[in-house]
C-alpha positions in Angstrom: 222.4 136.6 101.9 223.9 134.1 99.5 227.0 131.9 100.7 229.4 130.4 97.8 230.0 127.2 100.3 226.9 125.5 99.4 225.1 127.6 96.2 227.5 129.0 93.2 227.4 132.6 92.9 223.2 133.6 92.0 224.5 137.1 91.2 227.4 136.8 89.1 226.8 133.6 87.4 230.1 132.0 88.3 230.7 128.4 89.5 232.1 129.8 93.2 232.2 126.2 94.4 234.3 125.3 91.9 236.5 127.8 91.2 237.9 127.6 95.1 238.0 123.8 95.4 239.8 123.7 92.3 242.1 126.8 93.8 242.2 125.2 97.1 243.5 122.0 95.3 246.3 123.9 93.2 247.4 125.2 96.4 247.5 121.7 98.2 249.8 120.2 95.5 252.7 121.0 98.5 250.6 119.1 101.0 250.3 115.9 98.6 254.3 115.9 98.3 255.2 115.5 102.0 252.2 113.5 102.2 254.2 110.9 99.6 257.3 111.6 101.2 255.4 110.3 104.5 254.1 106.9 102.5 257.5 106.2 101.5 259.1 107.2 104.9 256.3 104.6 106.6 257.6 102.1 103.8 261.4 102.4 104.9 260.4 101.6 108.3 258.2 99.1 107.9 261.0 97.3 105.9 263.6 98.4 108.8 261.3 96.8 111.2 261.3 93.5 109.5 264.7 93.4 109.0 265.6 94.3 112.1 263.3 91.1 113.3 265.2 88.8 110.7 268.6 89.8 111.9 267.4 89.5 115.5 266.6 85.5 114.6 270.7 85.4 113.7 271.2 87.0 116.7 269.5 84.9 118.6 270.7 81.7 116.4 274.6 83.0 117.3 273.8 83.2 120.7 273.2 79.4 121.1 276.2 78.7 118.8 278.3 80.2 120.9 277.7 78.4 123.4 279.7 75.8 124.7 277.2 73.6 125.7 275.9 73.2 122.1 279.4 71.0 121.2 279.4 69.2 124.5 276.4 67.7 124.4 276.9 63.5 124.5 275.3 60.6 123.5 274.8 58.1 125.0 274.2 54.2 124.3 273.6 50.9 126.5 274.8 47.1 125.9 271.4 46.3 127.2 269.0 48.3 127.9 266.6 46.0 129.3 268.8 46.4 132.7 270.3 49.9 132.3 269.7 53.3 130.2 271.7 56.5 130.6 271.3 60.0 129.4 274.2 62.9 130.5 275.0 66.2 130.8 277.4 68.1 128.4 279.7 68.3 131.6 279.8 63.9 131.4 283.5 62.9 130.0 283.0 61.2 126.9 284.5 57.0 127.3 283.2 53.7 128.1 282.3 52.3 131.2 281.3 48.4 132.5 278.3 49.7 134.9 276.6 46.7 137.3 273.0 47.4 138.3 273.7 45.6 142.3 269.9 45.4 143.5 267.0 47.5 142.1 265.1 50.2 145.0 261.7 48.4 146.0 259.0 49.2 148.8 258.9 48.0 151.7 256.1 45.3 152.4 254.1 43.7 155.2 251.5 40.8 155.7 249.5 40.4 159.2 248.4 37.5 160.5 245.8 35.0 158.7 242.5 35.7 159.3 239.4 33.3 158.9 236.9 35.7 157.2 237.9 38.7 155.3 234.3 39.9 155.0 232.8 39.9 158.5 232.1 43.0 160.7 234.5 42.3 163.2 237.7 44.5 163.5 237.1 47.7 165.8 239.5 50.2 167.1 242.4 52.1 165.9 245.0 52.2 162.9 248.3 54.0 163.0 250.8 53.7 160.2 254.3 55.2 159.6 256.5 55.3 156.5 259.8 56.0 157.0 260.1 59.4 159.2 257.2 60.9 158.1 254.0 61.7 160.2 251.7 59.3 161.0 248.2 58.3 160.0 245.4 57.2 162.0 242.2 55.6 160.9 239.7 54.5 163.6 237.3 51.9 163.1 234.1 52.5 165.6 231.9 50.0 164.5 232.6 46.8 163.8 234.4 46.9 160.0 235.3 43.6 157.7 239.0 42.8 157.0 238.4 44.3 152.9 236.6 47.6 154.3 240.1 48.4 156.6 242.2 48.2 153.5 239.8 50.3 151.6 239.6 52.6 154.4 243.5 52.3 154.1 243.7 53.1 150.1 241.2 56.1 150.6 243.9 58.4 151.4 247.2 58.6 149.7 248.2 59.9 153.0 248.7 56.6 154.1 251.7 56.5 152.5 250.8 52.4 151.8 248.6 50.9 149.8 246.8 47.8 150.9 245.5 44.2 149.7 243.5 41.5 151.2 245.4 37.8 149.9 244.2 34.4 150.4 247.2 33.0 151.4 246.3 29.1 151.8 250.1 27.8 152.7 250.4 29.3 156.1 247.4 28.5 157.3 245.0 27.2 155.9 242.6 28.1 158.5 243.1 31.2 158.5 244.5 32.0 154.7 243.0 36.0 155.0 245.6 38.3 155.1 246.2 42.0 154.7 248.8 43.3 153.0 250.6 46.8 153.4 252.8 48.1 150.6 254.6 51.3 150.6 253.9 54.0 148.2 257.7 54.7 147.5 260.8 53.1 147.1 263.8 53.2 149.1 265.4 52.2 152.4 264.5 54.8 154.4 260.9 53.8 154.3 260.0 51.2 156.0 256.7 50.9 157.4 255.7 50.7 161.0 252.4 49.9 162.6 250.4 50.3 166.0 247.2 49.1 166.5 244.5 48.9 169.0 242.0 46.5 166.9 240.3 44.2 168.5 237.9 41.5 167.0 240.1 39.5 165.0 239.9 35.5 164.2 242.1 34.1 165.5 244.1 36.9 166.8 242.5 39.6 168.5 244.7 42.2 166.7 246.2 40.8 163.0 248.1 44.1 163.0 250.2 42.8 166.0 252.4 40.6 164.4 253.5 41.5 160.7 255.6 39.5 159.0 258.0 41.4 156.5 257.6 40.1 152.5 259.7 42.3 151.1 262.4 44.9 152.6 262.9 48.3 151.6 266.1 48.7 149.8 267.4 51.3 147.6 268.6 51.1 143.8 272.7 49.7 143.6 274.9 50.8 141.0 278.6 50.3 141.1 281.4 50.1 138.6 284.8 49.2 138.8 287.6 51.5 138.1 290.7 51.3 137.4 293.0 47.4 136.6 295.9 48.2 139.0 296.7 47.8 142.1 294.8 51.0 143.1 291.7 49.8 141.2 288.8 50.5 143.2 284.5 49.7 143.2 282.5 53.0 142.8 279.1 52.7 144.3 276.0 54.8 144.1 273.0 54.5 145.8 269.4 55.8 145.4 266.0 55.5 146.7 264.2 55.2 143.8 265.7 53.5 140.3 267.2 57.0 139.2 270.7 57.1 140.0 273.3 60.5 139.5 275.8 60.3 141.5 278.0 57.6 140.2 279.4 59.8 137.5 279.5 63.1 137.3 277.1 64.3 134.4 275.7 60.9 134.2 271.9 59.8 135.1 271.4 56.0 135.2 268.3 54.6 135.2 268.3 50.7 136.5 265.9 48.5 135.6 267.6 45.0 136.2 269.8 43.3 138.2 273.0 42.9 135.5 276.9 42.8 135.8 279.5 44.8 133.3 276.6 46.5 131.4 278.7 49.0 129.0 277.7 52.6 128.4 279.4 53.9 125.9 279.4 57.9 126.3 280.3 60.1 123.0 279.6 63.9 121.4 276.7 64.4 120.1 277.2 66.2 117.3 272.8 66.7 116.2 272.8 70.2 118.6 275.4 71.8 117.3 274.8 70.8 113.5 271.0 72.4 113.6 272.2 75.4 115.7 274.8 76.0 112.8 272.1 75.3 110.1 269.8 77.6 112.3 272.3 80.6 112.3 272.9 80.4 108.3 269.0 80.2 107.4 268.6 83.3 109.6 271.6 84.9 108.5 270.5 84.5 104.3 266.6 84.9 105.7 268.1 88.8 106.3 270.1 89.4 104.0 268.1 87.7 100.8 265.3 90.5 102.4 267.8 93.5 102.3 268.7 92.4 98.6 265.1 92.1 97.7 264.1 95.3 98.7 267.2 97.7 98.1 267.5 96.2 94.8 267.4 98.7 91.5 265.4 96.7 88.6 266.9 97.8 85.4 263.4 97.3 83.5 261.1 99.2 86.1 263.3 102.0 86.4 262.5 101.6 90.1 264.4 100.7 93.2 263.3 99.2 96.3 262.4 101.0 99.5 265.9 100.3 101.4 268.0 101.5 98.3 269.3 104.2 99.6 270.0 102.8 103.0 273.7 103.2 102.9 274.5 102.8 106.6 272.5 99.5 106.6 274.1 98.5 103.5 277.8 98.6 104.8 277.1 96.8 107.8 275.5 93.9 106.1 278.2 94.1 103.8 281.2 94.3 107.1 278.8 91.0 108.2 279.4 89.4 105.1 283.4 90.4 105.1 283.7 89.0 108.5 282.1 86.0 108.3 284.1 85.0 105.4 287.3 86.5 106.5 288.3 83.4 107.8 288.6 81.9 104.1 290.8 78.9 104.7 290.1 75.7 105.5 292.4 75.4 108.5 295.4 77.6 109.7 298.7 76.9 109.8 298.1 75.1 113.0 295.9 72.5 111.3 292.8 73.8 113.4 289.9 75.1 111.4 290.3 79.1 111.3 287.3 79.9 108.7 283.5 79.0 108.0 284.8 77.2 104.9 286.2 74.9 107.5 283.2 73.7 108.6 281.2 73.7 104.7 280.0 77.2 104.6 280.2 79.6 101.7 279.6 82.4 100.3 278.0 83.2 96.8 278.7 86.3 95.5 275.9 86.2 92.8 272.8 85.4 95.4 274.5 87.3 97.9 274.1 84.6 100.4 275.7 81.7 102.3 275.6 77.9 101.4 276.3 75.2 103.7 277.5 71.6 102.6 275.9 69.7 105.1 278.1 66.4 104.3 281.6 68.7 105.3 280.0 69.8 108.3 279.0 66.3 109.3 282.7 65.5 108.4 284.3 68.4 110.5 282.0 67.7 113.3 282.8 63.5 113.4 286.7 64.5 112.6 287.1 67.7 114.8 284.2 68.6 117.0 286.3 70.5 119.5 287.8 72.8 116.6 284.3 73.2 115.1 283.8 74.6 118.8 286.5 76.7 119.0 286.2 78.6 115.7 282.5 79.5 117.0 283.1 80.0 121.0 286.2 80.5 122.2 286.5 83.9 120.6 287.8 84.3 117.0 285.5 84.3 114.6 282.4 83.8 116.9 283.1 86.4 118.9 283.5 89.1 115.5 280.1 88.2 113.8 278.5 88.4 117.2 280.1 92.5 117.0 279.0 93.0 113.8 275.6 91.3 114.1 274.8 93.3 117.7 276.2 96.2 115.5 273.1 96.0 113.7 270.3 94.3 116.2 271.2 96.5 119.8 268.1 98.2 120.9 269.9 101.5 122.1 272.3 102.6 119.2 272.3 99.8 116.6 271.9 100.5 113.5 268.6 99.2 112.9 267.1 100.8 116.1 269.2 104.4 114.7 267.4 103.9 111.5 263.8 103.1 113.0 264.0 106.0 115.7 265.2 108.6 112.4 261.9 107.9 110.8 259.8 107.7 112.9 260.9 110.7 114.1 260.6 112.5 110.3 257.3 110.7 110.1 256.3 112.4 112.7 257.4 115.8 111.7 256.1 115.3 108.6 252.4 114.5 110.3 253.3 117.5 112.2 253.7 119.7 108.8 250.5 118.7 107.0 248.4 119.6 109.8 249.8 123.0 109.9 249.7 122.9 105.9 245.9 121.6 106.2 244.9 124.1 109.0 246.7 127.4 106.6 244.7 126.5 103.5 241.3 126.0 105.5 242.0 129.4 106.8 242.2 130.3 103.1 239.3 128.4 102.0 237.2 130.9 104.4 239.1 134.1 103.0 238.8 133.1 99.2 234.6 131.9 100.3 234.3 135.5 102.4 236.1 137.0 99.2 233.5 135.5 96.7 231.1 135.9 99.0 231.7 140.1 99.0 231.9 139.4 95.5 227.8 138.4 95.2 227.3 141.5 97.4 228.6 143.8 94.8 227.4 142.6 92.0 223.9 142.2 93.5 223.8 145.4 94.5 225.6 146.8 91.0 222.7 144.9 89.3 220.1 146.8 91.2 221.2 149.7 90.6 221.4 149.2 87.2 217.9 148.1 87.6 216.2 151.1 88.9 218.5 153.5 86.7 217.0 151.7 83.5 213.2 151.4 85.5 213.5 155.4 86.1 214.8 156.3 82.1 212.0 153.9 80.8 209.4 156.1 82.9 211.0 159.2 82.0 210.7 158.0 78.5 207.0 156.9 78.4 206.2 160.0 80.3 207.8 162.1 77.3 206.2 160.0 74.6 203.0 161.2 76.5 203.2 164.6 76.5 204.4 164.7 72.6 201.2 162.9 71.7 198.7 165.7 73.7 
């Protein structure tokens, strides 16, 4: 049996093969159309989807600007900053202050008695040491140990809490100039270090740990400054056990590093945050929109438009963006106070379609007005209408952008859905046309041998009458 898949028809002569690829492919000019409708649906998302990302940078760029602790950051500056440094908190009141750095925090230190050798194996027994009201640590010494192995045995283990020094100190006694040394691990008042020992073996003194003498107390950090000229004027004094002090203002983190009267701090807005947050927000702002414009555009001299052209949903709420962030047109109200983005330097071209910013009038509204420049952007106002229009666009749920990404890929998927079924109908008809063709052969095979033996049996008919003519 001959099939028309694989061989073209061997009875009738005709190119099977052919013939129903070429129908099949006549009949599949409906498939090709949605499956271009489906390439340019998967286009419109894909620009969707990076739009949607661009205007998620402004949204995340107006989030910051809106915040009030972009304009209330300070700066922060010292008279000398060889004694005292500052940084603060957007909660510090700007102003300037004559801060005295008191005393510095230190460790507390302690020297035992002289000793004659600091290298002989003498010194067994026991080692306790306490810092402040922590735990204690214990060392025991069974054999006989040298002056320099105790401290080592000391500086082993940060657990200590000290850290400890053999010194030659010839002065005392000069006899006896080995001493060891114990100095705390951290600053502050509170710890102080305390010692019990049961060593024995020591030259002169049995146990050099018995008697410490103290060569340096623990203190902490001291920073005061006067307030006030009056007769209510007062000294305002913080404290700390290391050099970083907080408390003395509120907002305000000193750091002392010498003893120094009246240093000034001067405390102002810092103005660099909120500048590159506003900068941030317009490059993100034209970063989406310059994208829409470049691909909903219609070139003249192409003929052709871009894949967003006929997004007219996400066209008007660009476009309501754009009206509200320019609404505010005016320089300043009638108030004085700065109503508009053209306040603060920012414009709008209508032939790019996108925003400008003059950097030198922002600097200038930001040095002459910073809280205005805060209010036009945070309390409410203007910042709080692009942030509608901009979440308009960017919420996950039913913004625009999300609407628009879940309506194709919905249609993309129907339209998967609709080739397959397309596909699967004309592979069904593939097998009737091939059965069809197939039936076909049959016919004429068996036409064609009939014809065969009708013009075998006429020829012997013939030959057999020539035959009997001839006798």
């Amino acid at each position: 049996m001959v099939g028309v898949t694989g061989v073209d028809g061997l009875a009738s002569g005709l190119p099977t093969a052919e013939i129903i690829d070429s129908m099949i492919q006549a009949e599949r000019q409906s498939v090709v159309g949605v499956e271009r409708r489906k390439e340019m649906a998967e286009l419109r998302l894909e620009a969707v989807r990076t739009l949607n990302l661009r205007m998620l940078d402004a949204d995340t760029d107006l989030f910051y600007l809106r915040r009030a602790s972009t304009f209330n950051a300070k700066s922060v500056s010292s008279s000398d900053t060889t004694a005292l440094t500052a940084t603060a908190t957007s909660v510090a009141s700007a102003g300037s202050y004559a801060v005295s750095v008191e005393q510095l925090a230190q460790t507390h230190q302690v020297a035992t008695a002289g000793q004659a050798s600091k290298t002989d194996a003498a010194f067994t027994g026991t080692v306790s040491i306490t810092v402040g009201s922590g735990e204690a640590w214990s060392i025991s010494f069974d054999e006989a140990t040298s002056l320099e192995d105790v401290a080592t045995a000391i500086n082993r283990d940060a657990d200590s809490g000290v850290l400890a020094q053999v010194v030659s100190d010839t002065t005392t006694d000069p006899a006896n100039p080995y001493r060891l040394v114990l100095t705390g691990r951290e600053t502050g008042a509170a710890n102080t270090i305390s010692v019990n020992s049961t060593i024995t073996g020591g030259s002169p003194d049995a146990d050099p740990f018995a008697t410490l003498s103290e060569t340096r107390a623990a203190q902490d950090a001291v920073v005061s400054m006067q307030v006030g000229s009056g007769a209510g004027a007062f000294t305002a004094t913080a404290t700390s056990a290391d050099n970083t002090v907080n408390e003395l203002i509120d907002g305000v983190t000193f750091e002392a590093k010498a003893v120094a009267a009246d240093v000034t701090i001067d405390i102002g807005f810092d103005s660099g945050q909120a500048t590159e947050r506003v900068t941030d927000f317009v490059e993100s702002l034209n970063g989406a929109l310059s994208y829409f414009r470049d691909n909903a555009d219609y070139s003249q001299d192409s003929g052709e438009a871009g894949v967003l052209f006929n997004e007219g949903d996400i066209r008007r709420s660009l476009n309501s963006l754009v009206r509200t962030a320019v609404s505010g047109a005016p320089d300043q109200d009638a108030t004085g106070a700065i109503s508009g983005l053209a306040g603060i330097g920012i414009s709008y071209d209508e032939d790019t379609g996108l925003f400008e910013l003059d950097e030198s009038a922002l600097a200038s509204a930001m040095a002459t007005d910073p809280e205005g420049v805060r209010d036009l952007f945070v309390a409410g106002g203007l910042g709080d209408a692009l942030n509608d229009r901009v979440k308009a666009l960017t919420q996950s749920v039913d913004g625009v952008l999300a609407n628009k990404q879940d309506f194709l890929t919905g249609q993309i998927s129907r339209m998967d859905e609709r080739i397959t079924r397309m596909d699967e109908l004309l592979a069904q008809r593939r097998e009737r046309y091939e059965a069809e063709f197939l039936q076909l052969e049959k016919l004429t095979a068996y036409y064609q041998n009939q014809q065969q033996f009708l013009t075998s049996q006429i020829r012997s008919f013939q030959n057999m009458a020539s035959g009997g003519n001839d006798s």
